[in-house]
N, C-alpha and C positions, 0 to 999 in steps of 0.2 A: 704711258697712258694712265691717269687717275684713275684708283679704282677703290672701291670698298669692301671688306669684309661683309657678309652679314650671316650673321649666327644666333639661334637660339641660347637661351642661359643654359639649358642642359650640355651645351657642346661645348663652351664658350674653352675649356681646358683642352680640348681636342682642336679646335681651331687653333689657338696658341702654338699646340708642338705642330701642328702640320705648317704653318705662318715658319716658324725657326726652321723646320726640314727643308723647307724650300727657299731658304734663302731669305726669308719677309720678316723679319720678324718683330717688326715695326710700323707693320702695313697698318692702315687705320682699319678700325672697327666697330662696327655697331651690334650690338645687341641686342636682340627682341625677346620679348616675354616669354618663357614656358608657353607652348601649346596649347594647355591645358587652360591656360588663364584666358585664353581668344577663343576656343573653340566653339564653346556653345555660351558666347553673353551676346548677350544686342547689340545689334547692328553701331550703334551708337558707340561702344565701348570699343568697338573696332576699329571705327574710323578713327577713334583718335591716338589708337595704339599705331596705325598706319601714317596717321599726318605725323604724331612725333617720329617716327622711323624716317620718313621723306626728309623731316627737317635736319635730324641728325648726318642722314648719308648727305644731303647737299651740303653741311657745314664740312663735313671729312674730306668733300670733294675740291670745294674752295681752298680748304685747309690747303689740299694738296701740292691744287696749282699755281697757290701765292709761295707755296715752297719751292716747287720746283723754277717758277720765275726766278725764285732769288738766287 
């Protein structure tokens, strides 16, 4: 089953070794901004932090299943 990572920048090293521990370590993944950077801006600044996140995990997910077709 395709699936995606999704991790903040503060984790993105902990993601990594826990991705190798279990086997993945190649799993795709996306990455979202620091907390901090979303927390408290406008409304506006979010949505586009979320639209680029959507576009990304669907490109990873495409990615995957034209992989596993092949």
């Amino acid at each position: 089953m395709p699936s995606v990572v999704l991790v903040t920048e503060r984790f993105t090293t902990l993601a990594k070794a826990s991705m190798r521990g279990n086997g993945v370590p190649d799993a795709p993944m996306v990455v979202l901004p620091k907390t901090e950077l979303t927390e408290y801006v406008d409304p506006d600044t979010v949505r586009a932090v979320a639209t680029e996140a959507v576009e990304l995990i669907v490109a990873q997910l495409r990615e995957s299943e034209t992989t596993q077709a092949n």
